[in-house]
C-alpha positions, 0 to 999 in steps of 0.5 A: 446467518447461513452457516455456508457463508458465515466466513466468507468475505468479499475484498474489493480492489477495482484498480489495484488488482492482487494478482497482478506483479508488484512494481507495475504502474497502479501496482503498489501498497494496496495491490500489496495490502489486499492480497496480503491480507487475504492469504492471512484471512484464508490462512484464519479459516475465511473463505475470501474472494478479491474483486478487481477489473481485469485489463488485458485479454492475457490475464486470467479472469480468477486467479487461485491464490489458496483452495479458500482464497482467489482473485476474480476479475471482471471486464468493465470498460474498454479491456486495457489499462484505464488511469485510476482517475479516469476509472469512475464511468466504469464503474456502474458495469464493474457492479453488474458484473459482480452481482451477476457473478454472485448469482451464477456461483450462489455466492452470499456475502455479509461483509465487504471490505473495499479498498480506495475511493473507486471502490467504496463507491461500489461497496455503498452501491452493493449496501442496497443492492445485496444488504451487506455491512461495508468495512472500507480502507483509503490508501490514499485521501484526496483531501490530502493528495490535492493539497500537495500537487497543482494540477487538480483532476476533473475527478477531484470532486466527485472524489471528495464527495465519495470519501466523504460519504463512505466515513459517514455511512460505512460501518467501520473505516480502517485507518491504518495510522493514528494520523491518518485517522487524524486526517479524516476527522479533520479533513473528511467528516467528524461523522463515522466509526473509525478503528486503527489497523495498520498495514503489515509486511512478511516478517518471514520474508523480509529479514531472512537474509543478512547483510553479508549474504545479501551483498554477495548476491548482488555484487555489491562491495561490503565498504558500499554506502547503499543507499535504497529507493523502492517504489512507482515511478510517480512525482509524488513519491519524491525520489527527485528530492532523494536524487538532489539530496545525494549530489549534496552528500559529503559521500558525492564523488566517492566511488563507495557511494552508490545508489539503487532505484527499484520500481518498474515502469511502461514507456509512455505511460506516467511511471515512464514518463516519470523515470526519464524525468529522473534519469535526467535528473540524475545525469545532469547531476553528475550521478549516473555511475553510483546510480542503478535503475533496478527496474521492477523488484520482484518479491523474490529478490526485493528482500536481498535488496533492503538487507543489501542497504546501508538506507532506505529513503521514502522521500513521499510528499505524502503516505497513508502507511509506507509499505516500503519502510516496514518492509526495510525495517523488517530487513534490519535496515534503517529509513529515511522517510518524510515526515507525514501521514503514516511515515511518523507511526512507523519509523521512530527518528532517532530509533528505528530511522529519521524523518525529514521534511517533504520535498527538504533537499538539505534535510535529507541529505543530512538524515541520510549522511547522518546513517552512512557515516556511522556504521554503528549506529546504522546496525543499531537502527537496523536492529531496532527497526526489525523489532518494531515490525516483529511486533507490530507490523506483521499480516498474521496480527493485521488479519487476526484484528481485521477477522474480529473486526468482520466477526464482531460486525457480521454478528451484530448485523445477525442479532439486529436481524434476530431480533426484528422478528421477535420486537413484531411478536410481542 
């Protein structure tokens, strides 16, 4: 192995750009995941370049994150916002520019690390064309995601196909809960390598601000039952069932109840779309004076609101992990989620929060009531959850598994090649 490249790791995101603001559309978990989890490589000595598609004339094509870490977008396509499902033509030009890029800087990568269906397929793509390993993350599975909506994209199959192949051939899948691993045997492939790694947050951002403070920064009154919604505005994400749930609250009517709904969105586009539909909602309800539409949460300021909240609800059809729940967790608050995929490896009912079912209006109406009644048992939720994720949950242990994960590959992959020329010797 080349000694200058030893450490050096390529992280592939076409769609979900690391630079980019968290809370704009197609800006979520992953945007969240990659970037955190390249700081933390750079931080453990790895010299990491994240890859994604640029969209706009005004961003930049690099973005320097740390001296050893950046951002590198490529033109590929018409230069504007392209919807994930209609990304894949794209593709093929988005490869050409990364193997040109690597010709002009010499750059040379043992390892590729990709994120979500698109770009696994151009990690399979630069197997053969650079003969690196592929370590590939999902986000998000189709086999799941078609299960739980009606109108099937024209993708959707090309898509399945993909996931399918890059379980059987990559050299690790990361899962990042045991039940989405459970997810891929039983609806993917029994073929492939698969370890469990989960998402992590930053537990030195989230929690740094207590309850009180947090509350009188926003101006919102110490006897609030808050209760929190952080995420893209989008149907699966089932804030509908949130808003129905609370017209049902035995808090309705009462002037304590008030209810936050943080997340950016872009007029005309699906988030927006999204958002009028749940304004709608919430005046036909009878809910517009407790509810607040935040707009985008920056990172900034989204620690002030967790720790502001009585609740966090993640009322998703489905979640590969839920970034959003540790994130409340780590802020001491306690969550509501639905109970599926990585949602029951995070939150503990009983311990940390509750699960309901997906898209249960009674259920979580009594999961949330259950928490704002007893303020007691509320701080005592809050302060298990915030445990759980100093534990398990943080990026500094998520880059120390992943970096023995890449050494251990990369070292396999030396030997393998050490030892061809020594097998034709004999």
């Amino acid at each position: 192995m080349n000694p200058k490249t030893e450490r050096r790791i390529a992280l592939i995101s076409v769609h979900g750009d690391p630079a980019i603001e968290i809370g704009k559309e197609e800006a979520g978990g992953q945007n969240v995941y990659v970037r955190n989890v390249g700081e933390a490589l750079a931080q453990l000595g790895w010299q990491v370049d994240m890859y994604t598609r640029r969209v706009s004339p005004a961003q930049e094509e690099i973005v320097q994150h740390l001296p050893n870490c950046r951002t590198i977008r490529f033109s590929a396509g018409r230069l504007e916002f392209i919807p994930r499902d209609k990304l894949f033509g794209v593709l093929p030009e988005f490869i050409e520019k990364f193997l040109k890029f690597q010709q002009e800087n010499s750059l040379s990568y043992d390892l590729v690390h990709t994120n979500y269906w698109l770009s696994s397929w151009v990690g399979m793509e630069l197997k053969k064309a650079i003969n690196c390993k592929q370590v590939h993350t999902y986000h998000s599975l189709g086999a799941v995601k078609y299960a739980t909506i009606d109108n099937i994209p024209a993708i959707a199959t090309k898509r399945l196909e993909v996931e399918r192949q890059v379980l059987e051939t990559a050299e690790r899948i990361v899962a990042t809960s045991p039940q989405e691993k459970a997810h891929m045997r039983q609806l993917v492939s029994t073929k492939g390598n698969i370890d469990i790694i989960p998402c992590g947050t930053d537990i030195r951002r989230f929690g740094s601000v207590d309850r009180e403070t947090a509350r009188d920064a926003l101006g919102i009154d110490a006897d609030a039952k808050l209760v929190l919604y952080v995420g893209r505005f989008d149907p699966r994400k089932g804030i509908e069932t949130l808003v129905r749930a609370l017209s049902r609250s035995k808090f309705y009517g009462d002037e304590r109840l008030k209810l936050i709904i943080g997340g950016g969105s872009v007029p005309g586009r699906s988030d927006g779309i999204e958002r009028d539909r749940i304004e709608n909602i919430v005046n036909e309800l009878g809910l517009r004076e407790c509810t607040t539409f935040a707009g985008r949460l920056s990172q900034d300021i989204l620690p002030t609101y967790y720790a502001a909240a009585d609740v966090c609800v993640v009322p998703s059809h489905y979640e590969p992990f839920g970034l959003v729940a540790i994130e409340a967790m780590a802020s001491g608050t306690p969550v509501v989620a639905s109970d599926v995929g990585g949602l029951q490896f995070t939150v503990v009912p009983g311990e940390t929060g509750l699960l309901a079912p997906p898209q249960d209006v009674p259920a979580f109406t009594t999961a949330i009531d259950r928490i704002l009644i007893n303020p007691e048992w509320r701080a005592k939720l809050g302060e298990a959850a915030k445990i759980r994720v100093q534990k398990k949950f943080s990026w500094d242990g998520v880059a120390n598994q992943l970096s023995e994960l890449y050494t251990q590959l990369i070292q396999a992959s030396v030997v393998s090649k050490e030892s061809v020329p020594a097998l034709l010797s004999k």
